[in-house]
C-alpha positions in Angstrom: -8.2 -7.6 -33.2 -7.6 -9.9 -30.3 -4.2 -9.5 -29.8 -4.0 -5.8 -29.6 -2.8 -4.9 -25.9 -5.9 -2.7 -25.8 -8.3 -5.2 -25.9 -6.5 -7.0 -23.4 -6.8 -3.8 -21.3 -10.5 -3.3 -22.0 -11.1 -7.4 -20.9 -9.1 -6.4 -17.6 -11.1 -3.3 -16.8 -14.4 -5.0 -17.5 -12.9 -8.3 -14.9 -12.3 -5.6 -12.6 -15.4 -3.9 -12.8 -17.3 -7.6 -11.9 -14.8 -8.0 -9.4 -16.2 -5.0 -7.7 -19.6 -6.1 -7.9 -19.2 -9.6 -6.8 -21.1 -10.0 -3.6 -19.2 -13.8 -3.6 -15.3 -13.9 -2.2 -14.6 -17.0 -4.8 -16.5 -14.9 -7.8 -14.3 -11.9 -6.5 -11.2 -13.9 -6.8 -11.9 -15.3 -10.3 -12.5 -12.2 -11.7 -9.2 -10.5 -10.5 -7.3 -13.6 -11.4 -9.1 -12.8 -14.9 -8.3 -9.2 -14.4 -4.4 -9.9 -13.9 -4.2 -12.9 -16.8 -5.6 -9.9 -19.4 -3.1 -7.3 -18.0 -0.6 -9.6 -18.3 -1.4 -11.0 -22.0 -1.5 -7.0 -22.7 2.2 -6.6 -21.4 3.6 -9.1 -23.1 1.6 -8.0 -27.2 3.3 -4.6 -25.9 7.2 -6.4 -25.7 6.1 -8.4 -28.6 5.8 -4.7 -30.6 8.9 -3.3 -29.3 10.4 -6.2 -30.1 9.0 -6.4 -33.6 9.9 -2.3 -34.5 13.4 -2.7 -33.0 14.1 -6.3 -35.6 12.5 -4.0 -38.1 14.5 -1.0 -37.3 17.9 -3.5 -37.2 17.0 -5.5 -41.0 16.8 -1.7 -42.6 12.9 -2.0 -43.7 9.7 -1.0 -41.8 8.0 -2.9 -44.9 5.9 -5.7 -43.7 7.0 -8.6 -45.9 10.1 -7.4 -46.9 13.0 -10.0 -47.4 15.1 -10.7 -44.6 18.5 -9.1 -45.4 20.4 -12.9 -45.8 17.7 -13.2 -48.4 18.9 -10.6 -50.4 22.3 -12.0 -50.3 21.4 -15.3 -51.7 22.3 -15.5 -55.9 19.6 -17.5 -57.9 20.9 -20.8 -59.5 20.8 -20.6 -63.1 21.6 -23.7 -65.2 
C-alpha cells in the first residue's frame, strides 16, 4: 500500500542509493531532495497512525467502522 510509512522508507533508501551513484552534482541533489520528500511523507503516515490509535483509543472502539460515540446518542424518529 502506498501510504504505509514503509514504503515511503524503501522509496527514500532507493533515492539515496542513486544519490550515491550520481556522478552529476544536479542528479545528486534531486535525488536527496527525493530522498528527504519520502522520509518526510513517512513521518507524517507515522503521526497520522498515532493519531488514528489514540481517537480510537478515546471513542472506546478499535473496530474500524464503528459509530462515532455522538452517533450512538442520537434516538431514531419514529412517526
Amino acid at each position: 500500500m502506498a501510504s504505509e510509512p514503509s514504503y515511503y522508507r524503501a522509496q527514500a533508501a532507493l533515492a539515496e542509493a542513486e544519490a550515491d551513484g550520481a556522478m552529476l552534482d544536479n542528479v545528486r541533489d534531486r535525488h536527496m531532495r527525493s530522498a528527504q520528500a519520502f522520509n518526510q511523507m513517512a513521518e507524517r503516515q507515522e503521526k497520522v497512525a498515532v493519531m488514528r490509535a489514540a481517537r480510537e483509543a478515546a471513542s472506546g472502539s478499535n473496530a474500524p467502522g464503528a459509530p462515532y460515540p455522538q452517533e450512538s446518542l442520537i434516538e431514531p424518529h419514529t412517526d
